[in-house]
Structures are given as structure tokens and as C-alpha cells.
N, C-alpha and C positions, 0 to 999 in steps of 0.2 A: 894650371888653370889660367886662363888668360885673362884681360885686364881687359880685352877690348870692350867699349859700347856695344849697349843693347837696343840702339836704331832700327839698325840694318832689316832685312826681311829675307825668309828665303825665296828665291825666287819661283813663283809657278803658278804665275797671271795666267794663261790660259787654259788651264783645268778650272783656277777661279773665276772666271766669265762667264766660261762653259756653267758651273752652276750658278752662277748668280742668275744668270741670263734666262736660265731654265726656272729659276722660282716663277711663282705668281705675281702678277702686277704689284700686288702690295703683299708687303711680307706678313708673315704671321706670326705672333712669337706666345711661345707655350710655356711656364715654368712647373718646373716637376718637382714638386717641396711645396709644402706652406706652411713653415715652423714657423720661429720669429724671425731667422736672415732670409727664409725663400719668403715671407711676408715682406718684409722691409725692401728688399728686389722689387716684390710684386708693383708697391707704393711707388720705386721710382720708374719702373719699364711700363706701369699704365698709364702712369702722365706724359714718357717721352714718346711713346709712339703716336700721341694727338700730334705731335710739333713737329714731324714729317709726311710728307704724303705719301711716301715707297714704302712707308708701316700701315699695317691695317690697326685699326684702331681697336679693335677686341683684343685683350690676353685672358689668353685660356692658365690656370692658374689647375693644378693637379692635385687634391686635399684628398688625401686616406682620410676617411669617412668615420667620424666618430661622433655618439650620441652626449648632447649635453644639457640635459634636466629635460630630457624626452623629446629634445628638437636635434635632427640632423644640423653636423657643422658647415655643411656646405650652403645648407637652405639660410642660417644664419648670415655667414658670410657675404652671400648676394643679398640677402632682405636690407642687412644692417650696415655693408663694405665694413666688415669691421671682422677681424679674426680673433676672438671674445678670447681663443685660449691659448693662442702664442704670441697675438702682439697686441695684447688689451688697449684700447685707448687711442688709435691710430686708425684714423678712418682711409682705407684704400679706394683710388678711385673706381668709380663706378661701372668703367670700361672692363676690368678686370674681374671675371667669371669664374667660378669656384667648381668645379668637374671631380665629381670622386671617380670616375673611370679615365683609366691612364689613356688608353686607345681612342676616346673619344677627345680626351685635351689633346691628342699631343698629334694625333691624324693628319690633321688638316696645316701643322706648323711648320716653317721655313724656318725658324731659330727655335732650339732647345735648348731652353737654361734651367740645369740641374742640381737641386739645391735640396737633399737629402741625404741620411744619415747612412754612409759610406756602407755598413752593415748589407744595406737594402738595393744596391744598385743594381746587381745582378739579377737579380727576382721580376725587376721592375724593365730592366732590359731586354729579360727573355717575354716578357708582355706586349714589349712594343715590335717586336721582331718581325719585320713583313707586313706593318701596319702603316707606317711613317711612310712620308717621301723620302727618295730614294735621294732628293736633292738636296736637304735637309744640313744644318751645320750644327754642332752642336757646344756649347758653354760649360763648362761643368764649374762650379761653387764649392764643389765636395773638398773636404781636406780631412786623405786619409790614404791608409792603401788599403790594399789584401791579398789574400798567400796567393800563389802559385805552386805549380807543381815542381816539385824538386828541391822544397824546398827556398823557394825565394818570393816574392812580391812585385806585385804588380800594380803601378799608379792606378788612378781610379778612370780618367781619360782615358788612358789603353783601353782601360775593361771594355767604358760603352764604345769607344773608335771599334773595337774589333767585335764586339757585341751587333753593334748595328751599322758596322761599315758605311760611318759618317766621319767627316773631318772633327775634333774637338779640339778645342780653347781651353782654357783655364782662367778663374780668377781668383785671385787669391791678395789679400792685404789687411792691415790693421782695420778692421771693420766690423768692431763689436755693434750687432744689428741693432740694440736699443738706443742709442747715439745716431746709427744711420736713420731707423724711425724718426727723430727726435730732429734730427738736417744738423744734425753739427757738421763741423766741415772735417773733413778726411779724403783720406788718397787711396787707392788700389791699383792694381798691376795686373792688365790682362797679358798673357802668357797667348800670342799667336803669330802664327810661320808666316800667316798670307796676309798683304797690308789691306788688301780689299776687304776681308772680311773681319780684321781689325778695326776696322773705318766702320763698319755695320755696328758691331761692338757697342764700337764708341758712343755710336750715337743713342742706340740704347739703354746705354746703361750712365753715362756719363750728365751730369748736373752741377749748380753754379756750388754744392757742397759736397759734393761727389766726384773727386778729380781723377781722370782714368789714366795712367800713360801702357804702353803696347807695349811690350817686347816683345822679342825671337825666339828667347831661351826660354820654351814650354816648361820643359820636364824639369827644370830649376825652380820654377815658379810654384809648379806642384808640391816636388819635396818642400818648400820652405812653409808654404801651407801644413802639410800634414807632420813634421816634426816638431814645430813650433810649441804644438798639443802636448807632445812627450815636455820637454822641456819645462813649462809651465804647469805642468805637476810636480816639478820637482823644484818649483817657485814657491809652490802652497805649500810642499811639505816644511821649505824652510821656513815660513810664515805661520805653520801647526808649533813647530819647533820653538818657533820665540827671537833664532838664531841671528837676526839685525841686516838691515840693508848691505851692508858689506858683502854678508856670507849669500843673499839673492843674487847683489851683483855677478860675484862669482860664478855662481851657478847658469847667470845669463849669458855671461862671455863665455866659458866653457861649452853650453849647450850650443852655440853660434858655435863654436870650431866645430865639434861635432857633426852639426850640421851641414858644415861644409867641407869637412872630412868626408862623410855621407856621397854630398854628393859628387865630390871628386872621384870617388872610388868607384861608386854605383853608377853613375851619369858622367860617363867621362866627356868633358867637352864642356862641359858646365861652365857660368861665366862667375867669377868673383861679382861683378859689378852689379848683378843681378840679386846679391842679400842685400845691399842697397838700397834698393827700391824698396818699397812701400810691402811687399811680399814676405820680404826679408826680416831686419832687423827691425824695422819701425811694427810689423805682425807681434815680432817675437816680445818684443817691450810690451803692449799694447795688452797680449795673451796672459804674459807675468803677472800685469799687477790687476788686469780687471776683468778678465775672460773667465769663465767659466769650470776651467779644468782648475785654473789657481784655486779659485774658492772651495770646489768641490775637494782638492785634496788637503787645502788647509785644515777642512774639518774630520775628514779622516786620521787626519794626526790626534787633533785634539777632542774629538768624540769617540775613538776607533770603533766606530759602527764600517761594514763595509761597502766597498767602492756604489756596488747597486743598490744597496740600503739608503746611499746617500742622494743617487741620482732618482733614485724615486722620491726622497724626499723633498731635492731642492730645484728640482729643473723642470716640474710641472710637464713631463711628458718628452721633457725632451732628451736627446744620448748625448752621451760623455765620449769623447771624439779622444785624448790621452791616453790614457789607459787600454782602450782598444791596439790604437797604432802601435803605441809602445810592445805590447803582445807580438803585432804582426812582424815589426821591427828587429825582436828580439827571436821570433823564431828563424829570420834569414841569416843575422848575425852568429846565431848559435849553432846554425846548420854551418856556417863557413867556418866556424874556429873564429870569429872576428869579436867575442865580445869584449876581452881586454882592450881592443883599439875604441871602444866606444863606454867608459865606465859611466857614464852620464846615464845614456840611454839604458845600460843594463841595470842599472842600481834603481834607476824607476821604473821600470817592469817590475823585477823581484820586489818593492814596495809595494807596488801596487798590486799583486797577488800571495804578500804576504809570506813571501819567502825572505825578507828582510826586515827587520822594524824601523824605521823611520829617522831613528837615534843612527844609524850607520850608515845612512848618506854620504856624510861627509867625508866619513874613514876612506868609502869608497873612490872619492874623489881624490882627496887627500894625496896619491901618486902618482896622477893625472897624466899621461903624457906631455900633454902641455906646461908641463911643471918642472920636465927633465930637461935640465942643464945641457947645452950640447955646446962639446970643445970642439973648433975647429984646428 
């Protein structure tokens, strides 16, 4: 795995001109989610695209259509700028338009940022299919995979890149969205090959508590997004456990090799420098102690009600993004013969469907490769 910086860009300015040059006078940017992070997005991409003039000032914002106390969420949304049931309390600006039909937001848009629950991407893909511009670049927010055939997974970029034969990005970093509502200051790592359209990125998404940096290394960027998830369930359970910051520690560094065992193996080319970033290690910390999978598996330990008992109970509509990956993870690992290289990952899978109890985490770690002595 090399060492080098994640600067650099790969080169291919002239396809990127070619489409930039092809968009509309002013860009248009659509986001497809409006949970509480495709929310918290919305709040900073509707107030950055007034502060350019090559952005048009409408975002079209994409809301699966749900009734609440007899009023549509969408009519809410524009009446009030306020998304009453995933980010109560945080008024979006005005500019930003709440669309339950995906073809009608996402039509007319020169940027798609995609910020829904991995489950749904394909569904929502094959909708926009021959509807979008052809010139179209696409964001993706999701952190997650899913199967492919033969056995193995597929990042979620690939999916819509090859779904709708657009270029995709990635973002991905320590970005618990109620803190991003809230403008505390934080970092993220867009994951992109072309500097031009890195630079577009930028300017959308980036603010004085929002700090963006670029990188080359895509598909690094993805993985550390979507394993992070695995990981920090297996944060919560030591925290159901009782078992003390030492034994999370562990579990943190552990899951980071894994990690990057992961993607050495799977994403050969991968850069070291790239868990680094904001994507990376700062995600992974960030996930452990205050994200969502932590808490939700904390109390699977000590309520053992299960996994969806609990996400119904405690996430007010929203998925549990761990326990999924971990699933999808665990069926490429186990189609390979590879689960022994990965005891982290497989020890929280089989937890989290119950083929393990909770109490044997540890044992499972316990002979860790990481653990074994090597004589030279």
C-alpha cells in the first residue's frame, strides 16, 4: 500500500470540459434524500449556491412522500423550510424545494447529491434512468455497499456510475448531521478523479464550519464510509457490555486494520494516507462514541429487544446503515473463505443476527491476527 499523497488528480481535463462546458449557464443541483444528513446538506448547498453566479439558485431536494397528522411532508417542508420529522428545529433556506417525485427533482439537475439509505439506491436509479441529463455529475453521501453477483459487493458509486452512466464522487467523513445542523465545525473528504469537478464540489458543499479537502483515492474513501458502520457496532456492544474504554479502544484499532486490510485486498491501489483524512480515522472515532449504530447496538446488548425492534424504536424513521453492511460484508468474506482474516467484521455480523451473544466478542478477537507474534 503506498504512502504517497492524496493531491494529485487523475488526469482527464478534456472529457471534463467537454461536460462542464455542455451543462446550462447555471448549474443546478438536486439532492436525492431528505433524512437528517440529506437535510443538513440541503441547509448548506441552499445557502452556497446564492454565493455563486454559475449555481442556479433553486435546489431541488427529493422527499419520499409521507403523511403527518393529515398534512403531506413535502407541502410542510416548503410552507414551514423546516423538515418537522428528520431535522426538527433547523430552518432550511428557502431556496431549497421539497419534490416527492424523483424525475421531476432530479430532471432538470447538473449535480446529483445522493443522500439515502444504501437499501434504496437501485430502485430510485432505475426511476431516473433516461430521465436525467446525460451531462449530469453525480455526489454520492451513501455509506454502504451491496451484493453483486457471484457472490461479492459492489460500492454504492459503481451502482448509480453504471446505473445511469454518470461520473460519481464520494463523500464521506466524521459528519454526525445533528452537529452539522447545529455549524459546529468539522471536516469531510470528497473522494474525486477530476480537479475541475472537485472544484464544483467544493464550492457547493464547502463552508467557514464545513471544511472539504479532495482527494484521488475514490473507492478508499467509499470503503472507510461504509465499514466504519460495521465497526461501531461493535463499539456499542462493548459499551451494552459495561467492558471500559480500553476494551472500545481496542476494538477501534482493530476495526481500522481491518479496515485497511479490507481495502488493501479488495481495492488494490488503495492509499494508507487516505484513513487519515477526515474519511478515515477521524469518521471511525467520531461513529464509536456518537453515531447512531454505537447507540443502537449499545442497547441491543442491554435490552436484547432486536436489531429492527430497535431502529423502529429509536431512529424515528430512519435505517441502521451497520448491521446491514456488516451482512453484505460478511456474505463476500464468506463466499471467499476469508472470514478468519477479518474476526472483527465476522464476530459483528453473527451478533448482530444472533448467531453469537454479545458476551463472545471478545473471545472472538482475542487471537486476532493482529495479536500474533512474528519472528523474523
Amino acid at each position: 500500500m503506498a504512502f504517497s499523497t492524496n493531491i494529485c488528480y487523475a488526469c482527464s481535463t478534456n472529457q471534463t470540459l467537454t461536460r462542464i462546458a455542455s451543462m446550462s449557464e447555471t448549474k443546478k443541483v438536486c439532492i436525492v434524500g431528505s433524512g437528517n444528513w440529506g437535510s443538513a446538506i440541503a441547509k448548506i448547498v441552499g445557502n452556497n449556491v446564492q454565493k455563486h453566479d454559475y449555481l442556479d439558485n433553486r435546489v431541488t431536494m427529493h422527499v419520499h412522500e409521507e403523511v403527518l397528522d393529515g398534512k403531506k411532508l413535502t407541502e410542510i417542508i416548503n410552507e414551514t423550510h423546516e423538515n418537522v420529522k428528520y431535522l426538527p428545529g433547523h430552518k432550511l433556506p428557502a431556496n431549497v424545494l421539497a419534490v416527492p417525485d424523483i424525475v421531476d427533482a432530479a430532471k432538470d439537475a447538473d449535480v446529483l447529491i445522493f443522500v439515502v439509505p444504501h437499501q434504496f439506491i437501485r430502485g430510485l436509479c432505475k426511476s431516473m434512468l433516461g430521465k436525467i441529463k446525460s451531462t449530469a455529475v453525480g455526489l454520492s453521501l451513501i455509506k454502504g455497499f451491496d451484493r453483486a453477483e457471484g457472490g461479492g459487493i459492489e460500492l454504492i458509486s459503481h451502482i448509480i456510475q453504471s446505473e445511469l452512466n454518470i461520473p460519481v464522487s464520494v463523500l464521506m467523513g466524521a459528519n454526525l448531521a445533528p452537529e452539522v445542523a447545529n455549524e459546529m465545525f468539522c471536516e469531510t473528504t470528497i473522494g474525486c478523479k477530476d480537479k475541475t469537478i472537485g472544484n464544483l464540489f467544493r464550492d457547493i458543499i464547502q463552508t467557514d464550519y464545513f471544511r472539504v479537502v479532495v482527494v484521488d483515492d475514490v473507492d478508499t474513501v467509499e470503503v472507510c464510509g461504509a465499514l466504519k458502520n460495521i465497526v461501531a457496532c461493535g463499539a456499542g456492544f462493548v459499551d451494552g457490555l459495561g467492558l471500559g474504554d480500553n476494551t472500545k479502544a481496542a476494538v477501534i484499532r482493530l476495526g481500522l486494520m481491518e479496515m485497511i486490510k479490507f481495502a488493501e485486498v479488495f481495492y488494490p491501489g488503495s492509499k494508507l494516507s487516505t484513513f487519515f483524512e477526515s474519511c478515515g480515522v477521524a469518521d471511525l472515532i467520531t461513529t464509536c462514541y456518537g453515531g447512531r449504530n454505537r447507540k443502537v447496538s449499545e442497547a441491543f446488548v442491554r435490552t436484547k429487544k432486536t436489531i429492527k425492534e430497535l431502529e423502529d424504536e429509536m431512529l424515528n424513521g430512519q435505517k441502521l446503515q451497520g448491521p446491514f453492511t456488516a451482512e453484505e460484508v460478511n456474505y463476500m468474506l464468506k463466499s471467499k473463505g476469508m472470514e478468519d482474516r477479518f474476526p472483527l467484521f465476522t464476530a459483528i455480523h453473527k451478533i448482530c443476527v444472533g448467531e453469537l451473544p454479545p458476551e463472545q466478542m471478545v473471545d472472538c478477537i482475542r487471537q486476532h491476527p493482529e495479536h500474533i507474534v512474528r519472528v523474523n
